[in-house]
N, C-alpha and C positions, 0 to 999 in steps of 0.2 A: 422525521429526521432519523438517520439511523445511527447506530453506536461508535463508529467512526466519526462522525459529523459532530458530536456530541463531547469525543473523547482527546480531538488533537486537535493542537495551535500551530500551525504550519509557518513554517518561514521559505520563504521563494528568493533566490538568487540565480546570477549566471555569473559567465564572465565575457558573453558577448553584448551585455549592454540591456540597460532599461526596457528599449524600444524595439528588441530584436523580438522576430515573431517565435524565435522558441519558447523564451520564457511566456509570452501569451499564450501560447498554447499550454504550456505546464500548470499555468494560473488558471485555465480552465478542466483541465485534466483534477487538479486538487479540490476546487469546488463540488469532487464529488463525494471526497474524503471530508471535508469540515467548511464550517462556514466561520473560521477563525483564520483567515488567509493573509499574513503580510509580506511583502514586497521590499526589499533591500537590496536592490543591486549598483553595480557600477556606472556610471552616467553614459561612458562611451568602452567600446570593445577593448576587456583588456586580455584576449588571449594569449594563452604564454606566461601568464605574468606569474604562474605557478604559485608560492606559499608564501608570494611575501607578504609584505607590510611596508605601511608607509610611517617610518621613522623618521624624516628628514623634510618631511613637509607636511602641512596641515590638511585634513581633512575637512571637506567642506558637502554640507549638506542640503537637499532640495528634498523638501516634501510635494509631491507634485498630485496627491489625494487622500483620502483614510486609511490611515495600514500602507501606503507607498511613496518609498522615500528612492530616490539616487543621491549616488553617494562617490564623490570625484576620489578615486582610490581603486583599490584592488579588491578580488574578489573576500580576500579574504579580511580587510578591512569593512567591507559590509559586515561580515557575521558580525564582527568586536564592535562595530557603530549598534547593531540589531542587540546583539545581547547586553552591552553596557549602558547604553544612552538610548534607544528610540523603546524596547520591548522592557520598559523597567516594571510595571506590572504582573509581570512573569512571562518568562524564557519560554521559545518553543518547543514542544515536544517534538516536534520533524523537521529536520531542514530536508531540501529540496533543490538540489544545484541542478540547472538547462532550463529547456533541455538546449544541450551544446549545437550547431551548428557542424558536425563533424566530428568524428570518431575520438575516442579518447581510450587508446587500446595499446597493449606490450607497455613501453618506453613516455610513448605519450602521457602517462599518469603523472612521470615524475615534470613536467611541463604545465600539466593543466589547472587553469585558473578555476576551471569546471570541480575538477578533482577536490582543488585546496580548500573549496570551498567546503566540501564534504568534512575532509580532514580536521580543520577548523572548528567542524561542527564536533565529529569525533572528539576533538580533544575538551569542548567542552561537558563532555555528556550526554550528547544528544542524538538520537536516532539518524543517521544519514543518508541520502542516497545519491548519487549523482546519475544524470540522464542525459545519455546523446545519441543525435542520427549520424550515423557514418554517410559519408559523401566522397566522390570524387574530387582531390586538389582543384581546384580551380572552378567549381561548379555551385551552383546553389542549392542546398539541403533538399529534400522532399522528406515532410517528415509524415506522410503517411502512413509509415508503419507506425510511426511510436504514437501519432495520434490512435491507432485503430489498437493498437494490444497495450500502452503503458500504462491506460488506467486501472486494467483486471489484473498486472504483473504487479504494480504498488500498492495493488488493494490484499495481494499474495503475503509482500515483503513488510507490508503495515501493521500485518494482523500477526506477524510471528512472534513465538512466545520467548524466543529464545532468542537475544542477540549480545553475542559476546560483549566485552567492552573493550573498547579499543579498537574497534573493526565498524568499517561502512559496506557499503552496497556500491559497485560499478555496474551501472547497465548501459550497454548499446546496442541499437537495432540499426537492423542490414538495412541496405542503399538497395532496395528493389524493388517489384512493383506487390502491395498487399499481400496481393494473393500468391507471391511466392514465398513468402516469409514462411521458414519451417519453426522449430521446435525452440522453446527457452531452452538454452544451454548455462551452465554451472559450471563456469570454465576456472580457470587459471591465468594469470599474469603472462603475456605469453611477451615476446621479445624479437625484435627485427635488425638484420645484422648493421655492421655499423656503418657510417657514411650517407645516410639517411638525408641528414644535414648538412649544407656544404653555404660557403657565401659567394653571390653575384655579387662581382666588382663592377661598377659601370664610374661615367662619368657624369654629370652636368653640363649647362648647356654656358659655361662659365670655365671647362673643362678642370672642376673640382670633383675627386672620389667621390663617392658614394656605397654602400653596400647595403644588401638584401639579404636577411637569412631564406635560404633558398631551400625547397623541402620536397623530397621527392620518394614516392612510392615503389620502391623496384618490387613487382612481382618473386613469391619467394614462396617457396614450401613451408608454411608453418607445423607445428608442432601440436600432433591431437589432444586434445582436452583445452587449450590456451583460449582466449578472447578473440585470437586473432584468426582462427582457424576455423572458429565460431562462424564470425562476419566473412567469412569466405563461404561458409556452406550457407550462408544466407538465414542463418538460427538465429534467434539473437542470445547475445552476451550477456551472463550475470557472474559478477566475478568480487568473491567477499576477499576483502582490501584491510589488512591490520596493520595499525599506527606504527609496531614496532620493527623496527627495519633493522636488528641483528641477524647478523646469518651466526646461527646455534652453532652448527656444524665446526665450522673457524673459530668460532669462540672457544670449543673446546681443544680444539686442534693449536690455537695461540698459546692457549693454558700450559699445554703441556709443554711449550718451549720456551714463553718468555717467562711464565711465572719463577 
């Protein structure tokens, strides 16, 4: 057994669901890092559902084997069921959010249940990383890249000596075939103009509303160094993510007028 296996308690979430095949693949991907592996995630897909929490209704829990539980809530009510109530014997040293079904890149962080999951972890002291395959809207993942490169890039980001506090890891790998996958890139936060998001109004067959958040990709010149310019060159994405969300800049520029 090697010093990794030896050395970390892993915790496994998503936020597309117990049963989704990312996370089984993530759960094999980690069996190479430790043989301390538990499982916490949401029972059914809760994309989107970004940082929240569930205040207003009860959490309700299913162990459905050793170390794996689902958990009817949000992604990030898994971490708080994982850290307060199922891992009371001690807290993990790694969480592990996906891997996602679908890109989690620019804009998308502040949406993703993928993400919050990480953040979550961040905030409670814990090593983080979030993982996903970009895909075409509308299409089914192919996650052979992140199968064929995420385990030697986490074995990269596991072993580092240095990680700020306050700050996690975003990875995404490109939508292409293996062996086009180019280089890990070390990007930035990159951002897609606005309008992105719009609502289908339809009706019923009772001819009552209805609406769909409606999501849509325009083609667009990104910005080099970003996430998103990454996954265009077919690189993949590694993009460090800090909890604190001041802009400095304004802060001191506010200073000088409201104070």
């Amino acid at each position: 057994m090697n010093n990794l296996s030896t050395k970390h308690r892993i915790l496994i979430t998503n936020d597309d669901g117990i049963d989704a095949p990312g996370i089984k693949l993530l759960e094999s991907i980690a069996t190479e890092f430790s043989g301390d592996i538990w499982v916490v995630a949401p029972a059914s897909e809760r994309s989107g559902a970004s940082h929240s929490i569930s205040l207003t209704d009860p959490l309700r829990m299913h162990q459905l084997g050793p170390k794996r539980f689902e958990i009817v809530g949000s992604p990030t009510d898994c971490i708080l069921m994982a850290m307060w109530h199922i891992m009371t014997d001690g807290p993990p040293t790694l969480i592990l959010s996906g891997v996602n079904s679908g890109g989690n890149l620019g804009e998308e962080v502040s949406y993703s249940g993928t993400i919050a999951a990480a953040m979550e972890g961040t905030l409670e002291g814990i090593r983080s990383i979030s993982i996903s395959q970009t895909r075409q809207v509308g299409t089914v993942a192919d996650f052979a890249p992140t199968a064929r490169f995420a385990p030697d890039l986490l074995r990269r980001c596991i072993e580092l000596e240095q990680w700020p506090e306050g700050s996690f890891i975003n990875i995404n790998f490109p939508n292409c075939p293996v062996d086009e996958v180019g280089q890990v890139r070390v990007t930035h936060q990159g951002q897609r103009p606005g309008g992105r998001l719009s609502i289908d109004a339809r009706h019923d067959a009772r001819n009552q509303p209805y609406f769909w958040v409606k999501i849509t990709h325009p083609r667009t010149e990104h910005e080099l160094g970003c996430d998103l310019a990454a996954i265009d060159n077919k690189d993949i994405s590694v993009t460090p993510i800090k909890m604190d969300f001041t802009d400095y800049g304004w802060q001191r520029a506010l200073g000088g007028v409201l104070s």
